[in-house]
C-alpha positions in Angstrom: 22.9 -23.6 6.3 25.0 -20.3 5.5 23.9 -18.4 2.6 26.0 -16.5 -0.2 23.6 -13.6 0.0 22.5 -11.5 3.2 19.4 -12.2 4.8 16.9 -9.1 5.1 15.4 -8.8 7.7 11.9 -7.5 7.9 12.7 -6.3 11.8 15.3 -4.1 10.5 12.9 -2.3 8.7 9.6 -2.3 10.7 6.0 -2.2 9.5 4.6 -0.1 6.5 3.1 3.2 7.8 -0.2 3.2 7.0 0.4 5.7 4.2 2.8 3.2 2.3 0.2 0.4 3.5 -2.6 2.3 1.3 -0.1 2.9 -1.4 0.4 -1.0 -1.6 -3.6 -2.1 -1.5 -4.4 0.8 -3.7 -1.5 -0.6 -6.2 -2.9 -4.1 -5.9 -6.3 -3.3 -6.0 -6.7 -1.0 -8.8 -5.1 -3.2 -11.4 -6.7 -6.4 -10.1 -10.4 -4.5 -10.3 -9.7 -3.2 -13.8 -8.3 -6.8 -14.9 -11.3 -8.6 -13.8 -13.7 -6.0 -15.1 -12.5 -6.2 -18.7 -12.6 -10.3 -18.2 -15.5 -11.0 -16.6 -17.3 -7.4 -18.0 -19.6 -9.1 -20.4 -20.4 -11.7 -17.5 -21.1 -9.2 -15.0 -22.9 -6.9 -17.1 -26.5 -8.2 -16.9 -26.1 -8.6 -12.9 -27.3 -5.7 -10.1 -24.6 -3.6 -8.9 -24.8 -5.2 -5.6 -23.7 -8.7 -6.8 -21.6 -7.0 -9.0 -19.9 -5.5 -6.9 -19.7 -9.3 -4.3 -18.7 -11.5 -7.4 -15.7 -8.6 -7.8 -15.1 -8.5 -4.5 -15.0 -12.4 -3.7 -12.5 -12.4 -6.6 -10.3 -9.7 -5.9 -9.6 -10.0 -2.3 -8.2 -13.4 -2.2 -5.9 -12.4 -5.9 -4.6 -9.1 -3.7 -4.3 -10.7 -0.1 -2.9 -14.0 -0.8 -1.1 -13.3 -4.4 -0.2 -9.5 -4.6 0.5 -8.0 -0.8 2.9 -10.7 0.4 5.1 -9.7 -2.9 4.5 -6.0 -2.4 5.8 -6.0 1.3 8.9 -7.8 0.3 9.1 -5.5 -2.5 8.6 -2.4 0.0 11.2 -4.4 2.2 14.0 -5.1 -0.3 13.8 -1.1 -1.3 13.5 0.5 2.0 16.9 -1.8 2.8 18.7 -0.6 -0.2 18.2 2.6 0.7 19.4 2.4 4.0 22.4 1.0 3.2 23.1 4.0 0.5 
């Protein structure tokens, strides 16, 4: 079925390098970490810094992976095509 708006193509623009790549986990990671901390802060406070750290981490990872890097690359995609069509 034809569409009224061009496709993008994520072949046209090729993989993140991996300095945009750690630009787009640090940018999802950051905010996730500090977001849960301030939730979950009075939670986690009486618990070692070990499981701490793997209740944070068993969290975040799914939030950033599943939620927040699927819309970053097709944010990094729908940029980098604008600009190469400037």
């Amino acid at each position: 079925m034809p569409s009224s708006t061009p496709a993008v193509s994520t072949a046209q623009v090729g993989p993140p390098t991996k300095h945009q790549l750690a630009l787009m986990i640090w940018v999802a990671v950051f905010p996730t970490l500090t977001v849960l901390n301030l939730a979950l802060g009075d939670w986690l406070r009486d618990l070692s810094p070990v499981l701490r750290t793997f209740v944070l981490a068993t969290v975040a990872v799914p939030i950033v992976i599943y939620g927040l890097m699927p819309q970053l690359h097709r944010l990094r995609v729908r940029v980098l095509s604008r600009a190469g069509r400037a």
